[in-house]
Structures are given as C-alpha cells and as structure tokens.
N, C-alpha and C positions, 0 to 999 in steps of 0.2 A: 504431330502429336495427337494420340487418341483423346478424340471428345469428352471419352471419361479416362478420368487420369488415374486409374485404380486399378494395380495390378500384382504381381508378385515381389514381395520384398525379402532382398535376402537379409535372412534376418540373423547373421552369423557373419563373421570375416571371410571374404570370398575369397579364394586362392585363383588368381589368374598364371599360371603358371607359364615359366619358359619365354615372358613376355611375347607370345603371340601377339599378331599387330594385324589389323586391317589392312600406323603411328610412327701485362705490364706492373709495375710493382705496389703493394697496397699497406694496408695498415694492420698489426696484428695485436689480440686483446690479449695475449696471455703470455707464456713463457715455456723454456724448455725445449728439449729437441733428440734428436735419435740418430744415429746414424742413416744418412740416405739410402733410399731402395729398399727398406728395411723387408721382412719374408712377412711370411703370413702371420696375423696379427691374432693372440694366444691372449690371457688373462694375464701372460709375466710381460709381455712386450708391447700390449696393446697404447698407443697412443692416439688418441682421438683431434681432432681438427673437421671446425665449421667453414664453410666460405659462405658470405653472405653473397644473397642477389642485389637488385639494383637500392637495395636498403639497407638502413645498417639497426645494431642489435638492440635500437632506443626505437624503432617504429613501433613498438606495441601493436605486430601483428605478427608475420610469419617468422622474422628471424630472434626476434627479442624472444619469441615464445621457444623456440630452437635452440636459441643462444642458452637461454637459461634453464631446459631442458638438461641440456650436455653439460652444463657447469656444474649442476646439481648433479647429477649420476657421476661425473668424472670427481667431483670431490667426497664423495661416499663412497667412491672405491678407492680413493687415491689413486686414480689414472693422469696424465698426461694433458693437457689438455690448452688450448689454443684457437681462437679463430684468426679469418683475414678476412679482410674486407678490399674489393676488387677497385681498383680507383676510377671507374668507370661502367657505365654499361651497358656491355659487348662479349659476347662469347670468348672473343682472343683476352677480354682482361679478365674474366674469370678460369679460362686456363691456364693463365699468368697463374693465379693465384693457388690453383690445387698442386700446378707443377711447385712454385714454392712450399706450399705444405711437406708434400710427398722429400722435397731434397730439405727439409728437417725434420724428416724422420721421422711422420704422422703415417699410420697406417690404413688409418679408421677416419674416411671423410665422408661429412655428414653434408649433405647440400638440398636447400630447401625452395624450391618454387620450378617452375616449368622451363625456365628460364635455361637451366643447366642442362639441358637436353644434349645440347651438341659439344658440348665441354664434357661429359657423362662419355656419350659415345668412344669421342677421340680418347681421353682420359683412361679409361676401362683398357682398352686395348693396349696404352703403352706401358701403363703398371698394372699388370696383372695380380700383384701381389698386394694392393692397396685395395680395402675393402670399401665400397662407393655405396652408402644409404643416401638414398635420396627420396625427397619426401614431395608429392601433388604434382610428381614428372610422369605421365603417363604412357600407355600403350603406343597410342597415337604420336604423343612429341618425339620418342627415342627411335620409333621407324620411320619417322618422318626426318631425324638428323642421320641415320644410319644409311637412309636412301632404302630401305629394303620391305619385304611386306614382314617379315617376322624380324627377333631383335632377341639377340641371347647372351649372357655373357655371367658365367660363377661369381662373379668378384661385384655382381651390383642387384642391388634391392631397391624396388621402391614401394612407396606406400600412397595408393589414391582412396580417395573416399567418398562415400555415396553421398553427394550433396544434397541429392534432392528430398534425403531423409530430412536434415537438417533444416533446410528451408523451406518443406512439408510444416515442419514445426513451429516454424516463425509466423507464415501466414495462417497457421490453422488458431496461435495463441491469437495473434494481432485480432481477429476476427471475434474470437471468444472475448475478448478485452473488451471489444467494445466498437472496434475502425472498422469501419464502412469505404472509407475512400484511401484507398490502397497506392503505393508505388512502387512497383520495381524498377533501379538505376542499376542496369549491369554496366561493366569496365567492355572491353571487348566480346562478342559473342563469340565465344571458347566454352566445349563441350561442357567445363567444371561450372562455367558461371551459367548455360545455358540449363543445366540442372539443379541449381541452386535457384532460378529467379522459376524455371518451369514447376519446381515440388513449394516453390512458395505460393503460387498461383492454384496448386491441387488443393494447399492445406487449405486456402484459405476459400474454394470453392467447397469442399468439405465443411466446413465450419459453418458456412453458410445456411448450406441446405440441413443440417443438424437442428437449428436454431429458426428453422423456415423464413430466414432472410431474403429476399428479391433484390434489395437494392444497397448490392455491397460491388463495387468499383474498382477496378487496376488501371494505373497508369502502365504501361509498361515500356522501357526504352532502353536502349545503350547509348553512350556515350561513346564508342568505338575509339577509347582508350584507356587507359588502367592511369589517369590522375585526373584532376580535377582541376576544370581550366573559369572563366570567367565567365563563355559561353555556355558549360554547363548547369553552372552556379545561377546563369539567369534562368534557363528553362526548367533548373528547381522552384527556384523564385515564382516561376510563374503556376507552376504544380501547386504549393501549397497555397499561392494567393485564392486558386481556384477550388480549395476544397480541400484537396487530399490531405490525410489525419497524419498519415506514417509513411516514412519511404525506407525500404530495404536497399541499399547500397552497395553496393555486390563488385568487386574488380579492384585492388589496391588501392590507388589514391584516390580512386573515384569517390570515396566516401567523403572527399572534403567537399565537396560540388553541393551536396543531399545536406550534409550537415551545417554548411555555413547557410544556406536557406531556412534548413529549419529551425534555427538560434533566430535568424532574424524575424521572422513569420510565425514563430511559436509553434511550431511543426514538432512531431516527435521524427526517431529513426530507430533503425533496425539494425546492428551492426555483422559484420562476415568475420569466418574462418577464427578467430579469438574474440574474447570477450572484450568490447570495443567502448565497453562503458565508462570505465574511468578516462580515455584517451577522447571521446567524444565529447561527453561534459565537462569535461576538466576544461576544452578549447574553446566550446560553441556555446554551453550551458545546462546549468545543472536540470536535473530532471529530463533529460530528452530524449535518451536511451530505453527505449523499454524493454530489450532483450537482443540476441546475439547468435547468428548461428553458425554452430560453432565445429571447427574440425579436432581430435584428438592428436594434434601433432606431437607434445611433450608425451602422451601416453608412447606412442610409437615411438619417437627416440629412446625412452626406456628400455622398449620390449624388443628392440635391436643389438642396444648398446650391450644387453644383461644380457643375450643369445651368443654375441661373438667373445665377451667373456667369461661365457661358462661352455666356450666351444661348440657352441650350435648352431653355428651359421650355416652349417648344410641344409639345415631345415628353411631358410631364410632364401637363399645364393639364388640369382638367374628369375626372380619372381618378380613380379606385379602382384601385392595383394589390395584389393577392393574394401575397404575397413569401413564397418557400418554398427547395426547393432551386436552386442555382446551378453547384453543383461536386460532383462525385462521389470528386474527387482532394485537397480542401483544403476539411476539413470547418469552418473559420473563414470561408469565402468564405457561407459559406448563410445564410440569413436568420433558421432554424429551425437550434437545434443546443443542442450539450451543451458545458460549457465545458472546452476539455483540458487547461488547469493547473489545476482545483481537482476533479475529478470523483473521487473514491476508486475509484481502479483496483484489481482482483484479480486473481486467477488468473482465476476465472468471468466477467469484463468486464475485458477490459484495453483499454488503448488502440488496440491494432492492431485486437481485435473491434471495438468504436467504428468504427473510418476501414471496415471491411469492410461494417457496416449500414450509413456513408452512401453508399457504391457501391451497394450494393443499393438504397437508397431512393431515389440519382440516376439510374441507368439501368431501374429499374423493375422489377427484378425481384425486389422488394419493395415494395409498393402500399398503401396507406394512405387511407382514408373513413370520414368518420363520417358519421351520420345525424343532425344538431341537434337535428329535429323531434322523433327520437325520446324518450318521455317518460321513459325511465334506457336506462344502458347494458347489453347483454347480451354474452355471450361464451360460447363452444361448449366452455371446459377450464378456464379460473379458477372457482371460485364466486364471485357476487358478490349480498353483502349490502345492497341498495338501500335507504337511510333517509330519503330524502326531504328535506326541509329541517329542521334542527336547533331553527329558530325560526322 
C-alpha cells in the first residue's frame, strides 16, 4: 500500500464488464411456486427467491437486509416471492437449495455474500434460463470457482462495492469525533475487508493531519476468521484495557469478539456492511455504536429487481458492477455511506461535516485508494500497530 493513501476515486458506479478476472434440504420463508425450468423471467412470469449464506434473515446484517429488501419490492409489485435457507454451511447445501428453488419455479435468484461463488458457477450453467443476482460475490471468487482467468455467463449479475470508501468514512468521522486510539478487527484478510479496515486507516490518517494531530493510534489485526471466538474476545479485552477508544469490526461474526469487550470495558465500536446499531447495543449496551459503515445492498436489490421487471436486464446480464458514490448532494443515494439517523453526531463530526465529505468524495476533490496487495496498511500521521492475524 502507498505511503500516502490518496488517490483516484471513482466517483460514479463502475461497470466492470463481462466479469473479467485476474477471481441437502432447508427451510423456506414464504409460499407459492411455478412450474419447474420455468423460461426467462418477464414482468408476467417473474418469480423471485433468496437463499441465505451461512446466516439466516434475523442476523441484522447481509441476509435480513436482503431478505427484506426483496420482500419489500416483491410485495409492491405483487411478485412471487420466497426464501430458503441452506441447512448447513457448504457449497453442496447451498446448491441443494437454489436447485430447490429453481424446481418451484423461481426464476429470479437473489444470493448474498462470497460464499455462493461456486454454487453461482455450477448453478449459471445448468439453468441457464434462471436469472442469478448476486451480491459482494466478486471478480476474483467466480474465477477462482470457475478455475479460469476470465468468467462470463448472460444469466448472472453481481454487485461489489468500493469499501474502502465507506471505511475512509468511519475512520475519517472516528478521528473528527474526537478517538485517538483506533482499532481495526478484520474477520479474514479478503480483498472486501482488506479495503474496508485499509480506507479506514486512510480516513482516519487524513483527519489527523487536518486537525494537526501527532498522536492518533491503530491497532490493527485479523482474527483470520469471520466469528468470534473466546480468544478473540480476550485480545479485544486486552485492546481496550490498553487504551484503544473504538474498534472497527470488519468480517461477519467477528463483530461479537469487539463488541462483547467493549460492553465490558466501556469501549465504543464501529459496525460493517449495515447499520449495526440497534443489533450491537441492543446485546452489548446502549450508547456503544457510534456509527456504521455501511454497503447499499437493499438499494441494489431494488435496481435489479425493477431492471428485470421492466425487461432491462440486458443492461445488467454477464457484469460485475463496482458500486460507490452516486450523489454528492444525497448522501443515502450512495452505495458506500454512513447511516444519518443512528451515527453519534458531535460538535467534531456533525452531520452537516458528514454531507460536506461526501461532496468531497463525489466531485473528487477528496480521493480515495487502497492498495489490496499490500501486505498491511501504512500511513504518513497515525501510528499504526500492525498484528497480523490473531489466530
């Protein structure tokens, strides 16, 4: 990663096109069905169906926000509409489950996390005529199950998004708030979270030097797993006994590691990918959330769902798009953002600054890059304590 982490931000939805690449029986929520193999999926025939990953639609993170994405657009058009949830988690029981879908007669399968990579591949090829959105499955995951350097197929969409926008944001508010001793807790080091903890490390070197700060601090570590175990939970323990204000939690379950430490230690946290405020204090305690950084996944199941029922999935079929900023004027319009009714606004981050950085970060003159490859994050004004994997 470049020493200064300031560079070109696309500041629009990136169209990665043609996916170029370097990359058993379960439970179901709803009702209704179609004749098997059904053809290609129209505004009169369209039937939609979720399969959740290894979580179901009450985690108050990627599939609840998914789940209730498609419930809502499916019951506003009067569509069809149905999840399953895979009784296990393993690529052959999430094939179980889309093959069920597909033989009741869903056309339109919406699948949410990186997980579905090789259930996607196999999947795409044997029903061609079943439309596969899939959402934070990237370049890299679908040529990496395909075995191939490129990955193409009319019948699948996915949608990835520029993290490191988003958690440019968190560390640039955290900083402005007022925290000085910083943490990033990724889940695995994977490119999504290695850009989310790397643009929180930028934002919050930025903020720094804004404010002529010297002595603002990162812990920075993975737990080199997406939950949250005992041993992590202690070397949170040991983070906030030692100082640290906030920890940014980054990797599925790993947020319970960060947040049962900071309930006990009077720590604040930082939550991923949906707004993690009501699900973190509700558990650990109130007030501890100070903000969320956050992916647009319900926006994008919208702008799918409304595409292949007003017949526009040509414009859609065979892509990877990159989803970041959209609006510089309506910081809900972006894909990447902070949430504005639960974020703890102060004097040092209020809302109006908020709406000011995403004009900045939509016209560009505030830039944002990470480097993936590189093997930790560096910064020219924060120190950062690099720990490498926890386990």
């Amino acid at each position: 990663m470049k020493k200064r982490l300031l560079a070109v931000l696309v500041a629009a939805v990136t169209a990665v096109s043609l996916l170029a690449c370097g990359g058993g029986s379960g439970s179901s929520g709803g009702s209704g069905s179609a004749d098997a193999g059904s053809g290609d999926a129209a505004a009169s025939d369209m039937k939609v169906a979720m399969v959740t990953d290894y979580g179901d639609i009450t985690d108050q993170s990627f599939n609840q926000t998914t789940y209730e994405a498609c419930k809502a657009f499916t019951e506003a058009n009067k569509i069809d509409f149905t999840y399953y949830k895979p009784e296990g988690d393993s690529t052959a029981e999430r094939e179980a489950m889309i093959d069920k879908a597909v033989a009741d007669g869903y056309n339109v399968l919406v699948l949410p996390g990186y997980a579905f990579a090789e259930a996607i591949v196999a999947a795409a090829e044997t029903y061609p005529e079943v439309k596969f959105v899939a959402l934070d499955v990237s370049e890299y995951d679908l040529c990496t199950a395909a075995g191939t350097d490129t990955y193409s197929q009319e019948n699948v969409y996915s949608a990835v998004y520029q993290e490191e926008i988003s958690g440019y944001m968190a560390g640039y508010a955290a900083v402005k708030m007022g925290y000085k001793k910083l943490g990033f807790l990724g889940g695995m080091a994977v490119p999504a979270v290695i850009r989310y903890g790397y643009g929180f490390v930028a934002g919050a070197n930025d903020a720094a030097k804004e404010m002529g700060l010297t002595d603002v601090a990162i812990n920075y570590a993975y737990g080199n797993q997406f939950y949250g175990d005992a041993d992590i939970t202690a070397a949170m323990d040991t983070w906030y006994k030692g100082g640290t204000e906030v920890v940014f939690a980054c990797g599925g379950g790993i947020y319970t590691s960060a947040a049962e430490a900071a309930g006990k230690e009077g720590g604040k946290f930082i939550g991923v990918d949906v707004d993690q405020k009501a699900l973190v204090d509700g558990q650990y305690g109130e007030g501890m959330t100070i903000t969320s950084a956050m992916k647009g996944l319900g926006a994008t199941v919208n702008t799918l769902l409304t595409a292949i029922k007003d017949g526009k999935w040509d414009e859609y079929k065979g892509q990877i798009q990159s989803l970041g900023m959209v609006s510089g004027d309506d910081p809900t319009l972006n894909y990447v953002q902070l949430p504005m009714d639960t974020t703890v606004w102060n004097d040092g981050f209020t809302q109006d600054d908020y709406k000011a950085l995403v004009k900045s970060l939509a016209d560009g003159s505030v830039k944002v890059t990470v480097d993936a490859a590189a093997a930790e994050p560096t910064a020219d004004t924060v120190a950062i304590t690099f720990l490498g994997n926890i386990k």
